[in-house]
Backbone of each chain as nested JSON, in Angstrom:
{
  "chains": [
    {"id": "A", "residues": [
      {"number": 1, "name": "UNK", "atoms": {"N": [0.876, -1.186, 0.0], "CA": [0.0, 0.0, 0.0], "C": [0.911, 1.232, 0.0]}},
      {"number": 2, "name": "UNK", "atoms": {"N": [1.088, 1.88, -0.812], "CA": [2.366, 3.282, -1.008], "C": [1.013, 4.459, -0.472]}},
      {"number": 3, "name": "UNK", "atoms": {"N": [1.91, 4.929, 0.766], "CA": [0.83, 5.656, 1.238], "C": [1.492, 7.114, 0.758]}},
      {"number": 4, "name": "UNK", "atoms": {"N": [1.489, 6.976, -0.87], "CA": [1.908, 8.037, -1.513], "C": [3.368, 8.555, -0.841]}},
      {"number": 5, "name": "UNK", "atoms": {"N": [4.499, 8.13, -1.246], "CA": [5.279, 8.527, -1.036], "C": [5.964, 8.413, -2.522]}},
      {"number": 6, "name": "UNK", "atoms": {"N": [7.109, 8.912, -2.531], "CA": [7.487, 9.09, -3.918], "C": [8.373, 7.854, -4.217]}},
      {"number": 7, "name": "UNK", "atoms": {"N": [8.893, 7.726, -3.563], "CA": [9.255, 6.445, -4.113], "C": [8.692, 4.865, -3.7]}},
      {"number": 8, "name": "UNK", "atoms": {"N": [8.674, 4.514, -4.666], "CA": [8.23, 2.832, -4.608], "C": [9.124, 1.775, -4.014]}},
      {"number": 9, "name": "UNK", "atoms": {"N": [10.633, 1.988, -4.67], "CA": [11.528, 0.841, -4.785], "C": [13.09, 1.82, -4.856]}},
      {"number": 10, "name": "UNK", "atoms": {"N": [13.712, 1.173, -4.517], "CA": [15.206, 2.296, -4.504], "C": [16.161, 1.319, -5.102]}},
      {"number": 11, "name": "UNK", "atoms": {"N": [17.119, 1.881, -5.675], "CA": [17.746, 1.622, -6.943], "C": [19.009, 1.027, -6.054]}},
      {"number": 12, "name": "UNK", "atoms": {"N": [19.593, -0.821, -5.919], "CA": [20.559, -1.236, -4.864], "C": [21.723, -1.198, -5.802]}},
      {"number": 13, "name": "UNK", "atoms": {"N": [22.172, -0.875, -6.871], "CA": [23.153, -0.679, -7.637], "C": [23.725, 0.345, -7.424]}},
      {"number": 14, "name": "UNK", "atoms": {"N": [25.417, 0.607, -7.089], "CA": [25.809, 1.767, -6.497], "C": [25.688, 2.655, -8.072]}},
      {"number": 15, "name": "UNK", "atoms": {"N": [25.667, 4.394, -7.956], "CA": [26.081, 4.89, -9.013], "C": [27.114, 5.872, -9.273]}},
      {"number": 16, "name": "UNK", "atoms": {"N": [28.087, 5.771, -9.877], "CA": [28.979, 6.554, -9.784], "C": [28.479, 8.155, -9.394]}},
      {"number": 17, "name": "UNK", "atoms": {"N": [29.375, 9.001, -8.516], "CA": [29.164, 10.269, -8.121], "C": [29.095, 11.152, -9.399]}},
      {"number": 18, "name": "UNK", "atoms": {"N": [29.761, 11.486, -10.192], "CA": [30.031, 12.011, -11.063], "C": [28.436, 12.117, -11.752]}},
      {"number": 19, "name": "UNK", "atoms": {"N": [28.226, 10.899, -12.09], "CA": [26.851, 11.438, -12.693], "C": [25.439, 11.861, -11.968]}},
      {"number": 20, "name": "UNK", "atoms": {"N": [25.96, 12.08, -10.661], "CA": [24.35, 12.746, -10.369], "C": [24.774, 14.551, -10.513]}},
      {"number": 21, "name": "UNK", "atoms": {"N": [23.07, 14.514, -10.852], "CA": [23.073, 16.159, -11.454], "C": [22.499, 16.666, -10.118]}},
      {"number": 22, "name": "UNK", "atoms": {"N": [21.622, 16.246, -9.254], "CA": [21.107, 16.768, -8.115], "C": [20.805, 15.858, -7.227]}},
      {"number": 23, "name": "UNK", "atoms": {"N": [20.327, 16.266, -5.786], "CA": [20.211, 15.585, -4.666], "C": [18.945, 15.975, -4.195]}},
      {"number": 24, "name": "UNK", "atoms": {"N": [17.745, 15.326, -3.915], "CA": [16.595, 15.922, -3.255], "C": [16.395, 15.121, -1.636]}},
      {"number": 25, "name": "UNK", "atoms": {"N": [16.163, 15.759, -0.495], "CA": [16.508, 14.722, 0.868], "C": [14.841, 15.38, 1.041]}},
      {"number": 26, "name": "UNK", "atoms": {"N": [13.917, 14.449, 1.061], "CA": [12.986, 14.293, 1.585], "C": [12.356, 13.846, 3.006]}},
      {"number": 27, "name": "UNK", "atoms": {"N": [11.949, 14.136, 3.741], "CA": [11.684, 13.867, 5.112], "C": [10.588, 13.25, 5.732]}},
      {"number": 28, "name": "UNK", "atoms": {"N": [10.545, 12.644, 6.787], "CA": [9.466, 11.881, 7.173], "C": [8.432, 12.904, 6.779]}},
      {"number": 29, "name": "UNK", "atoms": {"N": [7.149, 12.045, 6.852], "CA": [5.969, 13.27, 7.042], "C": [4.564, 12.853, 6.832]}},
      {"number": 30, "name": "UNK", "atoms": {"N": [3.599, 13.112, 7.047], "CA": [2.212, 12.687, 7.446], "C": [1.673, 11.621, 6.441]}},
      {"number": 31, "name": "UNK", "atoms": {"N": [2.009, 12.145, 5.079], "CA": [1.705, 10.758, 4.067], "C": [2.427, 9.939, 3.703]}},
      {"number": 32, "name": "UNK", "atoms": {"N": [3.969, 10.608, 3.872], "CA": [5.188, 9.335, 3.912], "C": [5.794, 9.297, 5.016]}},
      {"number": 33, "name": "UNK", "atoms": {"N": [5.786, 7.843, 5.808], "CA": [6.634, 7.635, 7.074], "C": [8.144, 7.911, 6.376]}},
      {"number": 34, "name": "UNK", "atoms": {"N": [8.412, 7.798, 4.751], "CA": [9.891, 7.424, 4.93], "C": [10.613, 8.455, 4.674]}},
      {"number": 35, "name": "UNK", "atoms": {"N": [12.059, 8.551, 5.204], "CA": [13.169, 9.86, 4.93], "C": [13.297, 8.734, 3.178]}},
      {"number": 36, "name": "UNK", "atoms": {"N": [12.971, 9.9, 2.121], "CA": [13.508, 9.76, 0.676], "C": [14.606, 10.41, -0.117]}},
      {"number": 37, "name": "UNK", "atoms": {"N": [14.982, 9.72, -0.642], "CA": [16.387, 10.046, -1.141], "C": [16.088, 10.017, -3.145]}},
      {"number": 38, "name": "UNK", "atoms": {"N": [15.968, 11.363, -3.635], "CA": [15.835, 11.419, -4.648], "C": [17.053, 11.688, -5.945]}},
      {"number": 39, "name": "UNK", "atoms": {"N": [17.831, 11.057, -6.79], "CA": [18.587, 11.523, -7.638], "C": [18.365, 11.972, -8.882]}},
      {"number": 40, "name": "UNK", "atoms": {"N": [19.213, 12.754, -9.228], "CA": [18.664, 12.757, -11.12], "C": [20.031, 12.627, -11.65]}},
      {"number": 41, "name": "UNK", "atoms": {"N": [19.998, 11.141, -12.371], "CA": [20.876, 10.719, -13.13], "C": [20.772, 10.644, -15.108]}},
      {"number": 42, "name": "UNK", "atoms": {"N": [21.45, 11.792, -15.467], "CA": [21.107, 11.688, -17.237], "C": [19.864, 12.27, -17.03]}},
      {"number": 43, "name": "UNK", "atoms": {"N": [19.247, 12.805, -16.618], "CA": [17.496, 13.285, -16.816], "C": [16.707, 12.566, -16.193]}},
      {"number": 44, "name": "UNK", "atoms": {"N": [17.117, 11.416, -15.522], "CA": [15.832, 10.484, -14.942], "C": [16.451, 10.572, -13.369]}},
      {"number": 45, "name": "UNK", "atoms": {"N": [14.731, 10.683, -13.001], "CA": [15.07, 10.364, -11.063], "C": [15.16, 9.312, -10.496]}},
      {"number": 46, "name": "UNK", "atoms": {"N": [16.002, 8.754, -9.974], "CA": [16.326, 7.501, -9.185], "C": [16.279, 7.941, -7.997]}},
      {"number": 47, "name": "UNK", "atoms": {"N": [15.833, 6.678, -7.054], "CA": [15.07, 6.783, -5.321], "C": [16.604, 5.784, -4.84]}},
      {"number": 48, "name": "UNK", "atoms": {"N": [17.058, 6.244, -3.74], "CA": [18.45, 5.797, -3.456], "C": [17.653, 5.49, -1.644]}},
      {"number": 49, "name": "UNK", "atoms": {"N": [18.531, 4.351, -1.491], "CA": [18.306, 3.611, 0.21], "C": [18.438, 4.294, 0.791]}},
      {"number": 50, "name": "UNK", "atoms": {"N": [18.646, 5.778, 2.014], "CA": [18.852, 6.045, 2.832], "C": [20.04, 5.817, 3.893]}},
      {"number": 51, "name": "UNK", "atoms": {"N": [19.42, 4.314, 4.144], "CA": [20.187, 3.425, 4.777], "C": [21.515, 2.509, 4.264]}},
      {"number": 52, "name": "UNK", "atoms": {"N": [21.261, 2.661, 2.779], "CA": [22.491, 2.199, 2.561], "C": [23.94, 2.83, 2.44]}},
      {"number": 53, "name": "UNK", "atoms": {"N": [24.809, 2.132, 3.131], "CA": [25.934, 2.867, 2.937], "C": [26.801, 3.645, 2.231]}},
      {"number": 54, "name": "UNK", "atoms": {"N": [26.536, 2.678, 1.044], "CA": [26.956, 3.516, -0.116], "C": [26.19, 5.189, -0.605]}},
      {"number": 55, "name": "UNK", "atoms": {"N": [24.601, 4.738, -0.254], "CA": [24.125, 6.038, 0.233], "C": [24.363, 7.281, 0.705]}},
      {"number": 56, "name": "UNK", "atoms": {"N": [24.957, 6.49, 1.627], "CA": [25.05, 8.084, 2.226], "C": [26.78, 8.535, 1.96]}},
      {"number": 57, "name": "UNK", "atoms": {"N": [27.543, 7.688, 1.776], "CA": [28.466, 7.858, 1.398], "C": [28.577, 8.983, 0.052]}},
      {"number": 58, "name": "UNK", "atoms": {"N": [27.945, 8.67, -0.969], "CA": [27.347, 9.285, -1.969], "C": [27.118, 10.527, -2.104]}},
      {"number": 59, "name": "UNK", "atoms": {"N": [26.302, 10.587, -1.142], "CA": [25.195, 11.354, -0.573], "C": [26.066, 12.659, 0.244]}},
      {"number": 60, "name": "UNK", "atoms": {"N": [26.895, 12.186, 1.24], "CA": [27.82, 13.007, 1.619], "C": [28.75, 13.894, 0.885]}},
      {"number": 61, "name": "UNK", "atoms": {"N": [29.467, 13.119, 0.573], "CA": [30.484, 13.65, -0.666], "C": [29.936, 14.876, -1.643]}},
      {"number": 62, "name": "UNK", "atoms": {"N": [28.376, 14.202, -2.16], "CA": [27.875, 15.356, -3.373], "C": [27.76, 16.65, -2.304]}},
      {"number": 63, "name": "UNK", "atoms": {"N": [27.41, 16.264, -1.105], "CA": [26.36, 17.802, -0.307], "C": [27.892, 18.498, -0.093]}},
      {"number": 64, "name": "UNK", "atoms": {"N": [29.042, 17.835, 0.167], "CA": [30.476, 18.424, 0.548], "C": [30.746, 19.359, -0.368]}},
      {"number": 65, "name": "UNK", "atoms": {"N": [30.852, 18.33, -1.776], "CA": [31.194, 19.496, -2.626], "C": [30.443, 20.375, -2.949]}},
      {"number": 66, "name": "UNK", "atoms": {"N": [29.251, 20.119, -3.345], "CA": [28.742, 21.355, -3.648], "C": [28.712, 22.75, -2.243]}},
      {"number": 67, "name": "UNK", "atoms": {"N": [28.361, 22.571, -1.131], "CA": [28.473, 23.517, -0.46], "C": [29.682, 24.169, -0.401]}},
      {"number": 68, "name": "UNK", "atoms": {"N": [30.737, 23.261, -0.714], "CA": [32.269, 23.206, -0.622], "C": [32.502, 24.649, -1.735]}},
      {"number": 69, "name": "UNK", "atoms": {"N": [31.883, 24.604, -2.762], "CA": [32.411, 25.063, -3.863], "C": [31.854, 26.783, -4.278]}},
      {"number": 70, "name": "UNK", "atoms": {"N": [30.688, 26.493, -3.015], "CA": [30.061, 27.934, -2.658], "C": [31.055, 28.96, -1.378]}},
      {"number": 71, "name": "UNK", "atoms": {"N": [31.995, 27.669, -0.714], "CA": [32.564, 28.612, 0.48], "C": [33.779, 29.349, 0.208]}},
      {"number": 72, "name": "UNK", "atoms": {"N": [34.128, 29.856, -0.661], "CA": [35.357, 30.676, -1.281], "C": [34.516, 31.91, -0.604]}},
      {"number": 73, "name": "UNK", "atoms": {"N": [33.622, 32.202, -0.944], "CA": [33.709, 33.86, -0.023], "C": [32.07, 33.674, 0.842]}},
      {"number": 74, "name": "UNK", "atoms": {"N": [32.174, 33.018, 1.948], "CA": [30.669, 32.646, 2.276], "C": [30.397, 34.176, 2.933]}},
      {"number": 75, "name": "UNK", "atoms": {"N": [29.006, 34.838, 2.531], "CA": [28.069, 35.432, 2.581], "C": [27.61, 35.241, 4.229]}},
      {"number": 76, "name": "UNK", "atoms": {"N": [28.254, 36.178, 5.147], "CA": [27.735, 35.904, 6.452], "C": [26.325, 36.606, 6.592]}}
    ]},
    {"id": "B", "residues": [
      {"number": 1, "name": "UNK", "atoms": {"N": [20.235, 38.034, -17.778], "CA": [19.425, 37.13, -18.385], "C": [19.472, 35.733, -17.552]}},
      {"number": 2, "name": "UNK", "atoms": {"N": [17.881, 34.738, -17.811], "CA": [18.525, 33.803, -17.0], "C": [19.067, 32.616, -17.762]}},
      {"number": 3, "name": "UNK", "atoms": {"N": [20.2, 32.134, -17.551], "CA": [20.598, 30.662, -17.961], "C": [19.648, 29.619, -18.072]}},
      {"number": 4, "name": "UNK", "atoms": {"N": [18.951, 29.73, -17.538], "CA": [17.712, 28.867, -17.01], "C": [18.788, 28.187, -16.301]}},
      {"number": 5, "name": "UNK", "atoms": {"N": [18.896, 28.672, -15.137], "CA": [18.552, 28.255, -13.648], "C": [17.342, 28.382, -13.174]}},
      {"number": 6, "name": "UNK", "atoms": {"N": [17.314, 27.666, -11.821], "CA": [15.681, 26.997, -11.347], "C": [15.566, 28.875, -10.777]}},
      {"number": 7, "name": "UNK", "atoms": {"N": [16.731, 29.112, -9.996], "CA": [16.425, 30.268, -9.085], "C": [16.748, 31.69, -10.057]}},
      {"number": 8, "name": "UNK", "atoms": {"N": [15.965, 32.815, -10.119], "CA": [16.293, 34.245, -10.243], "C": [16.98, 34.777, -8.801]}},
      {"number": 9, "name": "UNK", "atoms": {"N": [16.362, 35.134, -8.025], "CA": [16.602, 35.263, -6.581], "C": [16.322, 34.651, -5.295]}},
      {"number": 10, "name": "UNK", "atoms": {"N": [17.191, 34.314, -4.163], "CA": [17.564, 33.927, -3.336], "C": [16.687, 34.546, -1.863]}},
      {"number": 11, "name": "UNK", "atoms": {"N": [16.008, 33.774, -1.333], "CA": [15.492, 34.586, 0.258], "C": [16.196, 34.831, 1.034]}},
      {"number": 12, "name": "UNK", "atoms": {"N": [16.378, 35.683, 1.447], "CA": [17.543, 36.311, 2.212], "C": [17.347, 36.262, 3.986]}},
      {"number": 13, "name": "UNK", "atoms": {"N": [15.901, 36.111, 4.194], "CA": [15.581, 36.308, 5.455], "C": [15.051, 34.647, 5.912]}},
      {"number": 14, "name": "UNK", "atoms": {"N": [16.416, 34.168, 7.163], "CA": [16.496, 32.984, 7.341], "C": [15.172, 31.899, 7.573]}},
      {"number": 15, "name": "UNK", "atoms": {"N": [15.043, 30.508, 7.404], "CA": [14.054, 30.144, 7.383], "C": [13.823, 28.966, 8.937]}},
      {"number": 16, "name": "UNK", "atoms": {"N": [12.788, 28.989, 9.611], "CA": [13.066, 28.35, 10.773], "C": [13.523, 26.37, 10.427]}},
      {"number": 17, "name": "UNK", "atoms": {"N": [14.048, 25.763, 10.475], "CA": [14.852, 24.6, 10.481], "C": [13.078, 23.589, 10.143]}},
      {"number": 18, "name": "UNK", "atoms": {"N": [12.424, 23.622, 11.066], "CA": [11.78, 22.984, 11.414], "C": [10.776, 23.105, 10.435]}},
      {"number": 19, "name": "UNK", "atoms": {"N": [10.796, 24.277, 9.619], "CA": [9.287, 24.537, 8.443], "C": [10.008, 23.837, 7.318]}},
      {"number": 20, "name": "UNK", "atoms": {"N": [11.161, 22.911, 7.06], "CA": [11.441, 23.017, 5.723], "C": [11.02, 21.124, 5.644]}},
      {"number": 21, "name": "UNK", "atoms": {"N": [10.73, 21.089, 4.861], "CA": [9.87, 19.805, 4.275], "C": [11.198, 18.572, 3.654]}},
      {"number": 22, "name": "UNK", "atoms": {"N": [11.851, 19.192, 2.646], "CA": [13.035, 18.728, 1.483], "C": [13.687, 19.372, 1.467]}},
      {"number": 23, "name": "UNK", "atoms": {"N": [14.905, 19.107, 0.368], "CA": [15.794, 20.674, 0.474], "C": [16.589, 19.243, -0.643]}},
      {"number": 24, "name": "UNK", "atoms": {"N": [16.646, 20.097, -2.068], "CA": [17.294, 19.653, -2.856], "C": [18.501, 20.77, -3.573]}},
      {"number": 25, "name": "UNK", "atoms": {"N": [19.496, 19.836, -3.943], "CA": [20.66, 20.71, -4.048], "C": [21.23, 20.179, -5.719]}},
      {"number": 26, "name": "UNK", "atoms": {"N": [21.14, 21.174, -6.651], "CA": [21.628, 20.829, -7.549], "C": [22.656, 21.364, -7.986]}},
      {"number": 27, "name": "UNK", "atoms": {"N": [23.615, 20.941, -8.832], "CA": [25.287, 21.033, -8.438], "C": [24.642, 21.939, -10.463]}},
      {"number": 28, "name": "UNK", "atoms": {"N": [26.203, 22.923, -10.21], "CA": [25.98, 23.925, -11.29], "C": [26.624, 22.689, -12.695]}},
      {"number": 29, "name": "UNK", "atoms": {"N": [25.65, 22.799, -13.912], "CA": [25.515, 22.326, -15.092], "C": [25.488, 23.334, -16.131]}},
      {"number": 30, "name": "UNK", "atoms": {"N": [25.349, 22.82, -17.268], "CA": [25.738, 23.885, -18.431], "C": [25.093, 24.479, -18.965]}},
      {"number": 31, "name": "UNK", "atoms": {"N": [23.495, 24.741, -18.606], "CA": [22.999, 25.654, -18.265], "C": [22.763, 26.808, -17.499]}},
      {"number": 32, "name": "UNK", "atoms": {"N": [23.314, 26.667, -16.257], "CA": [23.493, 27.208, -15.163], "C": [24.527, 26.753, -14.312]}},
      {"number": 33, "name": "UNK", "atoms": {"N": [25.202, 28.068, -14.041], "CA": [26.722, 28.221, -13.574], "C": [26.705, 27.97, -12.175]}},
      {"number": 34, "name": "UNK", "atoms": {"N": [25.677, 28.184, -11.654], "CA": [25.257, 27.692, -9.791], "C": [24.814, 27.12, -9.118]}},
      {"number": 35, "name": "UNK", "atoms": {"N": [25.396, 26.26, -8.014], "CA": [25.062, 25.711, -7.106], "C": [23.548, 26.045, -6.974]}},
      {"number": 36, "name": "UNK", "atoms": {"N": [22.19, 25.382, -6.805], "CA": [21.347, 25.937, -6.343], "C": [20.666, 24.987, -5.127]}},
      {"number": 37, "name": "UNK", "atoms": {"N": [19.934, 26.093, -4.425], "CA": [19.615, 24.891, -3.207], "C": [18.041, 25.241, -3.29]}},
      {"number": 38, "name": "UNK", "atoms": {"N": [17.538, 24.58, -3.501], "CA": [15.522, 25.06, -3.311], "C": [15.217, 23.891, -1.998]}},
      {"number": 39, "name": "UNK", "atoms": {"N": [14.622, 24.515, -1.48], "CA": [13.772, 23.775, 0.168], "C": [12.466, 24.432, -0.003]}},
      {"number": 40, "name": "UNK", "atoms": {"N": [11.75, 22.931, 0.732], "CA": [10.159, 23.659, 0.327], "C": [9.495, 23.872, 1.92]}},
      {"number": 41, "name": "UNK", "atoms": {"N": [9.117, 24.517, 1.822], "CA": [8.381, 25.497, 3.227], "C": [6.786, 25.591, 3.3]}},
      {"number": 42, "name": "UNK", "atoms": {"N": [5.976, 24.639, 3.805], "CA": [4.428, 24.617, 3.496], "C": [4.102, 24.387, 2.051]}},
      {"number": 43, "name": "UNK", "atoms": {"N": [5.056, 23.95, 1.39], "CA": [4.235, 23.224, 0.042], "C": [4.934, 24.292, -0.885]}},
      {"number": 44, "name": "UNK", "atoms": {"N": [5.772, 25.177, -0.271], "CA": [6.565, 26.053, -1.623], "C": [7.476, 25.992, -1.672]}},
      {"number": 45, "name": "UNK", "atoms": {"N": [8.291, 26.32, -3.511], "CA": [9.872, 25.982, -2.96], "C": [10.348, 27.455, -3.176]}},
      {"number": 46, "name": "UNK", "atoms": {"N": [11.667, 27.317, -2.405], "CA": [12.102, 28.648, -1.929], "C": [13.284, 28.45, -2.181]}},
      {"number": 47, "name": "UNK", "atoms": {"N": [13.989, 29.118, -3.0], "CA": [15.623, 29.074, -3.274], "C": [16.424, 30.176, -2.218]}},
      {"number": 48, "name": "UNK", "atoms": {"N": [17.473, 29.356, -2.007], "CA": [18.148, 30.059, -0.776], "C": [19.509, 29.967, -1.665]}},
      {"number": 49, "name": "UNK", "atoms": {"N": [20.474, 31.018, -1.076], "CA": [22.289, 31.055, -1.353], "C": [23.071, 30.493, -0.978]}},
      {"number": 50, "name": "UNK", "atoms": {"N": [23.585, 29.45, -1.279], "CA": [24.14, 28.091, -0.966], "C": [25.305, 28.841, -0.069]}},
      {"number": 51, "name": "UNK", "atoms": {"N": [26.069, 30.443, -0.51], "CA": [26.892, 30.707, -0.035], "C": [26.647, 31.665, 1.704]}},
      {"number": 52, "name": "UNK", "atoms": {"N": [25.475, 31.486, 1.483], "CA": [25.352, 32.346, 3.248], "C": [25.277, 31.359, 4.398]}},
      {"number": 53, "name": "UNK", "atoms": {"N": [25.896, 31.994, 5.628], "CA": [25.941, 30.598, 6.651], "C": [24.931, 30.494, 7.041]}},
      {"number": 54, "name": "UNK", "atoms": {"N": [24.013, 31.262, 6.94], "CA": [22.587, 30.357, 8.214], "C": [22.151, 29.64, 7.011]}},
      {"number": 55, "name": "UNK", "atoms": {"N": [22.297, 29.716, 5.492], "CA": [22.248, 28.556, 4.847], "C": [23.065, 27.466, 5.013]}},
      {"number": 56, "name": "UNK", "atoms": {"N": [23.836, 27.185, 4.954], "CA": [24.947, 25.878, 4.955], "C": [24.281, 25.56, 6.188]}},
      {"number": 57, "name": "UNK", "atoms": {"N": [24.133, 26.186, 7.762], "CA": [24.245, 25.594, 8.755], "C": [22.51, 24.764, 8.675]}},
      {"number": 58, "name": "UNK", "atoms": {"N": [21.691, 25.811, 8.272], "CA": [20.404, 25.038, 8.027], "C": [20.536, 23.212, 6.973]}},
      {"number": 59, "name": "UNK", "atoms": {"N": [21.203, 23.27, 5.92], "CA": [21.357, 22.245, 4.913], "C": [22.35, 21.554, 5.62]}},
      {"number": 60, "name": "UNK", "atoms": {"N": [23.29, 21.521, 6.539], "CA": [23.647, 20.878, 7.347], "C": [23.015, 19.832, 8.153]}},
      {"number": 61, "name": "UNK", "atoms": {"N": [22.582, 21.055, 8.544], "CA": [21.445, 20.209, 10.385], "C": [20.184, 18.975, 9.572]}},
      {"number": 62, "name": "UNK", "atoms": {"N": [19.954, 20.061, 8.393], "CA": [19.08, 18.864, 7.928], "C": [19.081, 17.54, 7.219]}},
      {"number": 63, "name": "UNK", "atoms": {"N": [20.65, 17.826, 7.029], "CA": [21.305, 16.416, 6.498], "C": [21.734, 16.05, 7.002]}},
      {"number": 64, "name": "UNK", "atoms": {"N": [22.055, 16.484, 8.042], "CA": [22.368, 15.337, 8.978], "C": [21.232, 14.786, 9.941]}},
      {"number": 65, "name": "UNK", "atoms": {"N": [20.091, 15.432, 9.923], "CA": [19.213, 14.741, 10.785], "C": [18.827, 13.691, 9.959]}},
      {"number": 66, "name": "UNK", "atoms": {"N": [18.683, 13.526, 8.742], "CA": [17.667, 12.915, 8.087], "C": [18.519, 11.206, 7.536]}},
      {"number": 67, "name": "UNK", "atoms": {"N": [20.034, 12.041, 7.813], "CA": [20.902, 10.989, 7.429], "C": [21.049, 9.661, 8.955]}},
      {"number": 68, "name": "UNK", "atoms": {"N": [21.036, 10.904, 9.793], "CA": [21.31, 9.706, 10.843], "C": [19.587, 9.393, 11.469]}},
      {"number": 69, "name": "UNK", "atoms": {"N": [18.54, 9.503, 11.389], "CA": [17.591, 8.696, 11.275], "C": [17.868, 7.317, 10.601]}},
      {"number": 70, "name": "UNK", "atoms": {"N": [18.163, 7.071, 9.379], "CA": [18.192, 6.053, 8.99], "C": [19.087, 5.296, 9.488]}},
      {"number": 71, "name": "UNK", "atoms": {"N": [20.264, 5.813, 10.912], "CA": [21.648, 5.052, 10.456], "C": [21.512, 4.044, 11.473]}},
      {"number": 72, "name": "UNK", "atoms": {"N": [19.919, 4.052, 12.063], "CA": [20.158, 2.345, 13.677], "C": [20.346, 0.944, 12.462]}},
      {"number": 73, "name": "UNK", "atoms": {"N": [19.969, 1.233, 11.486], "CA": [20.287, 0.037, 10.954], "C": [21.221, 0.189, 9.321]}},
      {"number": 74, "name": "UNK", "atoms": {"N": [22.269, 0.405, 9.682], "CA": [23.274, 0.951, 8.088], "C": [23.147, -0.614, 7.369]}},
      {"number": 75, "name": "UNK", "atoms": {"N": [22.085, -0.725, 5.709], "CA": [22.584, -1.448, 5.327], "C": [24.078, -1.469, 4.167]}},
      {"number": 76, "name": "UNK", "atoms": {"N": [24.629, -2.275, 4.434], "CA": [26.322, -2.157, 4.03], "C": [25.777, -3.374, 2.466]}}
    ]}
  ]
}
């Protein structure tokens, strides 16, 4: 029963960093119990484990750099 | 002019931690030269400046809350 959450099924194949174009972190919430993990790889969105390690591993790294690459003169 | 980036302008006036729903981060492509971060706030999305700190510290806190929710059980 998908009590409307966006993802169905999450993708257990790791994917290289390089090709994700964005990161969406979705959060528990009244119609979805689950924290979702959204990618866009080539134009299509892939739903990534949360829980999996490689996950967040992933997952880390992209949020590093990109914030990373904004802190040359951060805007207090 | 815009590149077509998602964002024209950035909210400047901080957002409380607790109203933000998602918060997706897309890394700059060849359309658009910037980092952009959109978080949605009651069902809207709101682009913020990846380079100001009560941004980073907000996209922080929330990645890391959402990351270590999932982590009582890391599947490896």
């Amino acid at each position: 029963m998908n009590l409307r959450c966006n993802c169905i099924k999450t993708r257990s194949k790791p994917i290289h960093p390089k090709l994700i174009q964005d990161i969406k972190i979705l959060k528990s919430r009244p119609h979805c119990p689950n924290v979702e993990i959204i990618v866009s790889v080539k134009g299509n969105e892939v739903c990534l484990n949360p829980k999996a390690l490689w996950v967040k591993m992933i997952v880390n790294s992209f949020f590093k750099k990109q914030m990373n690459f904004s802190e040359e003169k951060a805007d207090v």
